[in-house]
N, C-alpha and C positions, 0 to 999 in steps of 0.2 A: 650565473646563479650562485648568489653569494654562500649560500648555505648547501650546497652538494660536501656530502660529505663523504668519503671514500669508503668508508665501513661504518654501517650504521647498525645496533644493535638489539634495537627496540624489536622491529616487523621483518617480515618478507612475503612475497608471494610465494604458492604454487601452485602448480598445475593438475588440475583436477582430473587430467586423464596420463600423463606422465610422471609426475611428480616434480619435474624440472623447476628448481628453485630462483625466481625473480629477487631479488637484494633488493628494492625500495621500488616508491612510484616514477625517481624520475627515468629509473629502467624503463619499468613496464610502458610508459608513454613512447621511449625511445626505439620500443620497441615494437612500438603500432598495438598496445596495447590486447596482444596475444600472444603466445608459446612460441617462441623462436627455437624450437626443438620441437614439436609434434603439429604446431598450428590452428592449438586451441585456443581459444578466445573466453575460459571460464577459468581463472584461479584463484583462486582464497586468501585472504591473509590470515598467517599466525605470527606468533609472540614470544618472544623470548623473556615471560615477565611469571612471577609465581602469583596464581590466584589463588592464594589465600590471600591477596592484597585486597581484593574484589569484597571478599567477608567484609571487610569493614569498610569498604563505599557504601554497600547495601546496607548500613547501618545508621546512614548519614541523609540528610532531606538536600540532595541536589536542584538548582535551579535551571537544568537543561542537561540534554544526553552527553553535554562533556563535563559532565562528573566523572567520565568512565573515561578519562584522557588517558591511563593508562594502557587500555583495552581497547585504543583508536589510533589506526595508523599516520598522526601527524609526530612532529619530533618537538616543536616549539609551540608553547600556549601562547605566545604572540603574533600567531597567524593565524588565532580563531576566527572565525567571522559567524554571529551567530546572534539569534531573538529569543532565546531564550525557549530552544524547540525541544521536544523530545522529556523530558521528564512531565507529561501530562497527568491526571490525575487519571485512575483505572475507578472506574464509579461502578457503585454497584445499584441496579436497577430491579424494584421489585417489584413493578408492576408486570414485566415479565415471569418474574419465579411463582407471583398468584395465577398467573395464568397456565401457566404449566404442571402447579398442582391443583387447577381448580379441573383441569380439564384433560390430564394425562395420568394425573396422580402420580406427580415428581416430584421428589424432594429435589430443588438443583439450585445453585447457584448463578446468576445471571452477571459478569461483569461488564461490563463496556468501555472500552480504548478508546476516545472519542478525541482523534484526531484535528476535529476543527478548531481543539482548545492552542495548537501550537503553535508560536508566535512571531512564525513568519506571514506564511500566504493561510495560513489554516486547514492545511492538508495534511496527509502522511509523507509528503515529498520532501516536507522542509529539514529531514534531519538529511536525509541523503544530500541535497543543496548544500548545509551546512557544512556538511564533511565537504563536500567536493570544493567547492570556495577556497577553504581552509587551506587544501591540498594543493589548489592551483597558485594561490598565493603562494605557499613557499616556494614552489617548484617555478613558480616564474612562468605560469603558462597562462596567454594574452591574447589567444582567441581557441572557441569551444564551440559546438555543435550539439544540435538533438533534436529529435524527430518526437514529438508529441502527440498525444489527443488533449493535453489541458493543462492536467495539476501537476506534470512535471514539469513544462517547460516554462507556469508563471514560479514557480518554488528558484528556479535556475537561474531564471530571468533576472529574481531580485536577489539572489544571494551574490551571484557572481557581477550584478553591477555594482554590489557592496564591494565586492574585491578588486573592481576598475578592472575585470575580465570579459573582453565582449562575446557576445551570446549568439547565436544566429539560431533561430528557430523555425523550424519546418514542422507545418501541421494542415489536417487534414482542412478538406475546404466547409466542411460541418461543423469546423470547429464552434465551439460559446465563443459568442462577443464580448463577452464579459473576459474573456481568458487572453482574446485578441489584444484588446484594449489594455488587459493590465501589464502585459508583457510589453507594451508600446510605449507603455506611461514610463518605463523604466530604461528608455533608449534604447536597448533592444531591437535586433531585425527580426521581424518577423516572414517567412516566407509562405504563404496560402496556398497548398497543392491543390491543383484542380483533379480532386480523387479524393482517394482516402488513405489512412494511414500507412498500409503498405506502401502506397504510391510515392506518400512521403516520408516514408524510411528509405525507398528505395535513391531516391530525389539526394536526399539528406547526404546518403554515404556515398554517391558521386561528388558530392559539392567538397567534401570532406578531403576524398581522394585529390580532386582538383587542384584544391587551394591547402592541400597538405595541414588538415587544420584536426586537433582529436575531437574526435566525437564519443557520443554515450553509445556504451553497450548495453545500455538497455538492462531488462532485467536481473542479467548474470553482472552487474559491474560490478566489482569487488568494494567500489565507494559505495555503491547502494547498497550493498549489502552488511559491510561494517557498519552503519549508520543502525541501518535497521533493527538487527541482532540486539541493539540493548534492549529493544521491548523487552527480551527475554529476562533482563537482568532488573529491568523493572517493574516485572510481574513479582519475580522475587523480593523487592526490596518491599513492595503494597503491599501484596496479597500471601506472601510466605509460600506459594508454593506455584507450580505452573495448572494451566486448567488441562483440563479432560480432553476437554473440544477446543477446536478454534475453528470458528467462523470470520468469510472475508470473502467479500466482492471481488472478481480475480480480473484484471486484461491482459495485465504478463504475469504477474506473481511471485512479486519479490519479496511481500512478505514471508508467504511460509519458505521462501528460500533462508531467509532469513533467521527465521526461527527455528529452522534446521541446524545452521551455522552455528548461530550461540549457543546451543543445548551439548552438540558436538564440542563445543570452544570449552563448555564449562564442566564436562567431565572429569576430570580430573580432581576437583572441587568438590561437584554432587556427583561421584558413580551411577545412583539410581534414578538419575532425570533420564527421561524420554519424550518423545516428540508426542504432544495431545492427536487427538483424530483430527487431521484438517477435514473439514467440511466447505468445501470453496464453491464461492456460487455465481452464477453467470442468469442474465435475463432472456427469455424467448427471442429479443430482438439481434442479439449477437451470441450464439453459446455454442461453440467449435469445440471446447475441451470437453463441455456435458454429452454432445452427439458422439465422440470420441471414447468417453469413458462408456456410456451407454453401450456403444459396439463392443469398445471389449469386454463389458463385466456381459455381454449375451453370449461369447462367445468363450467365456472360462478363463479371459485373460492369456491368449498365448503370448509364445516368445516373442518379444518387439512388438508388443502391442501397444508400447508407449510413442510409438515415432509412426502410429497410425492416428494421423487427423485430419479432419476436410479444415478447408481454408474457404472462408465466406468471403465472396468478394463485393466490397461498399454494404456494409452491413447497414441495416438500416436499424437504428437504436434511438430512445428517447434520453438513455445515458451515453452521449460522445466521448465520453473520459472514458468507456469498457468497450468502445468500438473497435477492439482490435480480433479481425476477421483471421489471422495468420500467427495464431498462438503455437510461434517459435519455442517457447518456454516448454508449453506440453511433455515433451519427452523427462523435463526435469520434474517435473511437478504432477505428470503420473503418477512416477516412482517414488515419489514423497508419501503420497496420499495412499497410493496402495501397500507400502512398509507400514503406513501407520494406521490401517484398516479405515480410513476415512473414506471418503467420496465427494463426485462434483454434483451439484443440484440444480436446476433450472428454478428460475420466478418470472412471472408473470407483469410482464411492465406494467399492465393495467390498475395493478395492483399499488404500486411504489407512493402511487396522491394518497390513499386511503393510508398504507404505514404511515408516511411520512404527517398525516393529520394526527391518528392516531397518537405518534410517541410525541409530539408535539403539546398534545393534550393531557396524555396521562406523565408527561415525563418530565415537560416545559421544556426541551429540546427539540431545534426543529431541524430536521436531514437535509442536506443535499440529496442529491439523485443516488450518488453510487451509495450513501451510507442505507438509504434504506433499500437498497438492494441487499445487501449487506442483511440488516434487519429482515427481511421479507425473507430469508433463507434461516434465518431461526425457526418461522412459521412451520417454514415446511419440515425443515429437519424433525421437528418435535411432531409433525403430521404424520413421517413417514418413520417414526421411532428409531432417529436416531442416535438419540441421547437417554441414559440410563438415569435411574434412579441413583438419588448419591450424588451427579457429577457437578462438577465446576467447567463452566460455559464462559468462555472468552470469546467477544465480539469487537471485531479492528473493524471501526465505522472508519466513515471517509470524509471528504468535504462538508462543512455546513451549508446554510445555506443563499451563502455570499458569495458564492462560486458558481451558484446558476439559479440565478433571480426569476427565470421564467420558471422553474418547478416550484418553488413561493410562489409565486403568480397563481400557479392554479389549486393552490392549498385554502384559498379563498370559500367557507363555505357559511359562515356565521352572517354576510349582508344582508341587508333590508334594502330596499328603495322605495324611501319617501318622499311624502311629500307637505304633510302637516305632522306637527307633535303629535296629533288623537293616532297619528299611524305607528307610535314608539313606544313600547311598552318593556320594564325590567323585563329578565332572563334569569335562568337559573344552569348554572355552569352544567350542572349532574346533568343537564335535560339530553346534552349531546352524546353521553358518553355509549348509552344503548347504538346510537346511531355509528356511532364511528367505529366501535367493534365489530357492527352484522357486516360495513363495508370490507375491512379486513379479512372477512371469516369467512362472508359466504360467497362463492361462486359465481 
């Protein structure tokens, strides 16, 4: 590895339960990418860089989240690998802030992170890909692993065939076709567990151990999570300040790790930043962290009420990208939510075709599955008075809806079947719109 460099002064890891300091990535790979002093598997990078440098990025119209190459742990811009992901537009949507004061009497601001604008696979995965590509190109690392339900492993699949890094991917046997295929299209192994995502995580980290090969940590990776973290710096550079709330569809929940991280990162900078209320939302068909939080917020929240979860096993969901039954993360993302007086909320899958018509109509945006999970937890949040007069509302949507053609499929509601011209008559667009809010609204 041409570029190992003996003292590197940029980054380091550490360890989020000892503090034990990592010196670069191709340590931490070297070292089975966990604490070779306590045998954690969760450390952080920091920086040896002054942000006041940062003041004047945020000043500046970036074409992708490495604008912030300062505040990313690569050492060389010639090992970017990248579509132009992560600087997405933060849009603000008012058909939601009418409805919250037509019907709560809120003043609030509505913004939307609309992930499917990024210009890899059209997920939230493609910054984390980005980075990690980037990573494994300089480090010289030539085979990779990870265990999926979808939009991480096609964001992986295509980044890291950009990097001539081979990919092996294991994922549940419910997996989207559409997700099979595209990871295929890309030469890529794909492995099909006959189970579910447990099964092939389980699957994953034997093959891994087997054939000595790194794999993803999943939620807590320190790649995922530096990628992520600039939402935060992109909230500021849009919208001048952070929101109130954040709302997000959770299956492990590396954003609001994420956004923990950069608020933390940027201290120094803004002293009075603090983390918005996460409001994280799961569907009736798979919701382990909401039964979870449920028990403890009945029970007063005792001690170690965070590392109390049931584990659903072969969750049956119409979103397979949130099918994960064995929410490992929980105990992190308790403790997030309950520092920062938020909560997890349950929706109703029934529900997801009617939002997703819905913002499609008043918004001309049309969802994927997890985004309007995502969205369907606004509803309720404002049902169940979660959000105050006054605040600013940030919504991290998910997928469009090219990443699962059968939810389009059944968004289908404007057809006719003819059969002479006397049977086709104009329309008038408003005609719909009574119709598509009672579906949303009522019961």
């Amino acid at each position: 590895m041409t570029l190992r460099i003996k003292i590197q002064k940029k980054y380091y890891l550490k360890c989020t339960e000892c503090g034990h300091i990592t010196p670069d990535f191709w340590t931490w790979f070297d070292q089975d990418q966990k604490c070779p002093k306590c045998g954690s598997k969760r450390s952080e990078v920091w920086y040896n860089r002054r942000y006041k440098r940062l003041l004047r990025l945020l000043k500046s119209s970036p074409d992708s989240f490495w604008h912030y190459f300062p505040f990313l742990p690569l050492l060389r811009r010639r090992h970017i690998i990248s579509r132009k992901e992560g600087a997405i537009p933060v849009e603000r949507w008012g058909f939601l802030e009418k409805f919250a004061k037509d019907n709560f009497g809120l003043d609030i601001e509505v913004h939307v992170c609309r992930n499917d604008l990024n210009g890899g696979t059209g997920t939230f995965k493609d910054i984390a890909a980005s980075l990690a590509s980037s990573i494994f190109k300089e480090i010289n690392i030539k085979q990779y692993c990870i265990a999926s339900t979808g939009n991480s492993a096609t964001a992986y699949a295509k980044y890291l065939s950009m990097a001539n890094v081979n990919c092996s991917v294991f994922m549940p046997e419910d997996v989207i076709k559409t997700s099979e295929a595209t990871i295929s299209s890309y030469g890529q192994q794909v492995f099909k567990v006959m189970g579910d995502y447990a099964k092939a995580k389980e699957i994953a980290a034997a093959y891994a151990k087997l054939h000595h090969i790194p794999m993803s940590t999943g939620n807590i990776d320190p790649i995922r999570v530096e990628a992520k973290k600039t939402m935060v710096f992109e909230w500021l550079r849009q919208i001048g300040k952070l929101p109130d709330v954040y709302i997000q569809a959770v299956s492990g929940g590396t954003g609001p790790i994420a956004v923990d991280k950069g608020i933390r990162e940027l201290k120094g900078v803004f002293p009075e930043l603090k983390n918005p209320r996460f409001v994280l939302v799961q569907t009736d068909g798979c919701d382990p962290m909401v039964r979870a939080w449920e028990k403890a917020e009945a029970t007063a929240f005792p001690d170690g009420f965070e590392k109390d979860y049931p584990i659903i096993n072969n969750p049956r969901t119409i979103v397979p990208t949130l099918a994960t039954g064995n929410p490992a993360t929980y105990p992190i993302l308790a403790k997030l939510v309950k520092e920062s007086n938020g909560t997890f909320i349950r929706v109703r899958e029934k529900k997801l075709i009617p939002v997703g018509k819905l913002t499609a109509y008043e918004q001309k945006v049309v969802p994927g599955p997890a985004s309007a999970v995502c969205l369907s937890g606004l509803f309720v949040a404002l049902r169940k008075g979660l959000i105050k007069n006054g605040e600013t509302v940030m919504v991290n949507t998910g997928e469009g809806p090219n990443r699962a053609p059968y939810f389009l499929e059944q968004m289908i509601y404007t057809t006719r079947e003819v059969n002479h011209v006397d049977d086709c008559e104009p329309h008038e667009i408003d005609d719909y719109r009574d119709q598509l809010w009672r579906d949303v609204l009522n019961d």
